[in-house]
Residue, then its C-alpha position, 0 to 999 in steps of 0.5 A: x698253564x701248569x700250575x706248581x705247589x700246592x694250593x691254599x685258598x685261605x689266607x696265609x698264617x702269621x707264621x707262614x708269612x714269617x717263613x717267607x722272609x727266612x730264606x735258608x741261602x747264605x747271606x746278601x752281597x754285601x751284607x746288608x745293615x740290622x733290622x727290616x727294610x722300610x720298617x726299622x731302617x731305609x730299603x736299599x735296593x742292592x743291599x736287599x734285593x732283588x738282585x741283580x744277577x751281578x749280585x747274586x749269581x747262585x741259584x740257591x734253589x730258586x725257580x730258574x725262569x731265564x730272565x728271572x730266578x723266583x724263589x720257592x716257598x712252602x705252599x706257592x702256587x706258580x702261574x707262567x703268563x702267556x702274550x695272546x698271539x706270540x706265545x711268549x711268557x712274558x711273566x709270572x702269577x703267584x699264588x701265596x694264600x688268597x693273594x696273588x703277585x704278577x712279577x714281570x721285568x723290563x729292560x730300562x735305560x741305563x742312566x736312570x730309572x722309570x718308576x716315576x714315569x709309569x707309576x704316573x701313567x698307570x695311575x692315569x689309565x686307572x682313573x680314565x678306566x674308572x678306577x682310582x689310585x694313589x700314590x704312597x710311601x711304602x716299604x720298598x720305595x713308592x708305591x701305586x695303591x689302587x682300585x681296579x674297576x671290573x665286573x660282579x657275577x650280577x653285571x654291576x661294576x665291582x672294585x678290586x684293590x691292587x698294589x703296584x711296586x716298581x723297583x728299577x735295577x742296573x737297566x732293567x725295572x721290575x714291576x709287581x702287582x700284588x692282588x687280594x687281601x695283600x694289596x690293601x692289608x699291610x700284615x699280608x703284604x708283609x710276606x710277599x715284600x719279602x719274597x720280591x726282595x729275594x728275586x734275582x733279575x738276569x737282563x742279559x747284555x743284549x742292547x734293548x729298548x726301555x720298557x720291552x718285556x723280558x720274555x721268560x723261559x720256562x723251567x726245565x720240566x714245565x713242558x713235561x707237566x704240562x702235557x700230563x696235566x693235559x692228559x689228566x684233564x682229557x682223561x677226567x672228560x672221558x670219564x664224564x662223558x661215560x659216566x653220563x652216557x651210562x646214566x643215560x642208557x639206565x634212564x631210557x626206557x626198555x626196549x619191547x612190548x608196544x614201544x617203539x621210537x615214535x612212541x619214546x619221542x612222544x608221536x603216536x600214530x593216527x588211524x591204522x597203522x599198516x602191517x607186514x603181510x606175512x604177519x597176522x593184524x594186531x588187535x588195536x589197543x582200546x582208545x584212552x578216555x576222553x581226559x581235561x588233561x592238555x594234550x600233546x600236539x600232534x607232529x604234522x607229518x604223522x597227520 
């Protein structure tokens, strides 16, 4: 799908990562206590983010996605996740440096929170899978550090490290899972904590089963980039396949002479070759000398 912002493939500076946790909007419903959330004081949720859009009901230049309102910084590079079959986006791949976080959100009951349950069961399907995973304190609550089994280039299975959050909401549960150099190193991870705690969850009203994924609407515009950079990546194949076409026709060998197409495919003709009667007989070309050199196999048709 389109992708948004600009792309970085490095890792984030340390004053990039700072520049994720200024925010320019006004200040959090309610004021929330000094200090950074799970470094100088306990993370609390209503107070810190995200938010419910309860809480937070301004836009205030966030990325409006329907059931989420993603924030937008300097540098991000935004991905919509599309269900194979439906065609529903049903969540969201950012990019920040060389690491990633996918952000979904799910409706959950409205008595309790169902953090405890799927952390256990993801760490049991990791295990199963061939992974491992633990559970750890971390920032903004308990967290699922990981290492995903996968596949090298060679066909050896390689280790990815993965952190999963989970934050559960007034009936819904936000769910991050948060790859590359952030999922394992704490300083790089510090940035993207701060973005998720800027997001803003808009469940709606309408009664649904725990765990079912908010299907998200793409923002206003999404559909018109999509097209052109459709139209550009169709546009850049034509221009390949013209420029191999033109490369082609300059290698080929030139038209005239003796040269005809068996002898281009590399099929010579044996014994006399018959002639048009109104045209006089050509001389025959001297025949090659006897050479060690392998010699092309003759094409049974032409025998």
């Amino acid at each position: 799908m389109a992708l948004f912002g600009r792309r970085k493939t490095n890792r984030l500076s340390d004053e990039e990562l700072l520049d994720l946790e200024d925010g320019d909007e006004a200040a959090v419903r309610p004021e929330p206590a000094e200090g950074e959330p799970g470094v100088d004081r306990d993370w609390v949720r209503p107070e810190d983010g995200p938010y419910d859009i309860s809480e937070w009901r301004e836009l205030d230049g966030r990325i409006d996605l329907g059931a989420l309102r993603i924030p937008s910084v300097k540098g991000m590079q935004m991905r919509l996740d599309i269900e194979q079959g439906s065609g529903r986006v049903i969540g969201t791949t950012l990019g920040f440096g060389a690491s990633q976080a996918q952000v979904q959100v799910f409706a959950a009951p409205r008595t309790e929170g169902i953090w405890d349950e799927l952390r256990a069961e993801i760490a049991r399907g990791l295990v199963d899978s061939g992974g491992a995973a633990e559970t750890v304190e971390g920032r903004m609550g308990k967290e699922l550090r990981a290492r995903m089994p996968g596949r090298a280039p060679d066909g050896r299975v390689a280790y990815q490290p993965a952190r999963f959050l989970g934050i559960d909401g007034p009936r819904w549960f936000l769910r991050v899972v948060v790859g590359g150099p952030a999922a394992s190193d704490d300083n790089q991870a510090r940035g993207i904590l701060a973005f998720v705690r800027r997001i803003v969850v808009d469940r709606g009203d309408e009664p649904r089963p725990p765990r079912e994924v908010l299907t998200l609407t793409p923002p206003k515009g999404f559909a018109e980039a999509v097209a052109k950079e459709a139209e550009a990546r169709r546009e850049q194949q034509a221009q390949a396949r013209r420029a191999a076409a033109a490369d082609a026709l300059r290698k080929a060998p030139a038209a005239g002479g003796s040269t005809d197409a068996t002898s281009v495919a590399g099929v010579g003709l044996g014994g006399g070759a018959a002639t048009d009667a109104a045209e006089p007989p050509r001389h025959r070309a001297p025949e090659p000398a006897p050479t060690d050199a392998p010699q092309a196999p003759r094409n049974p048709d032409f025998t």
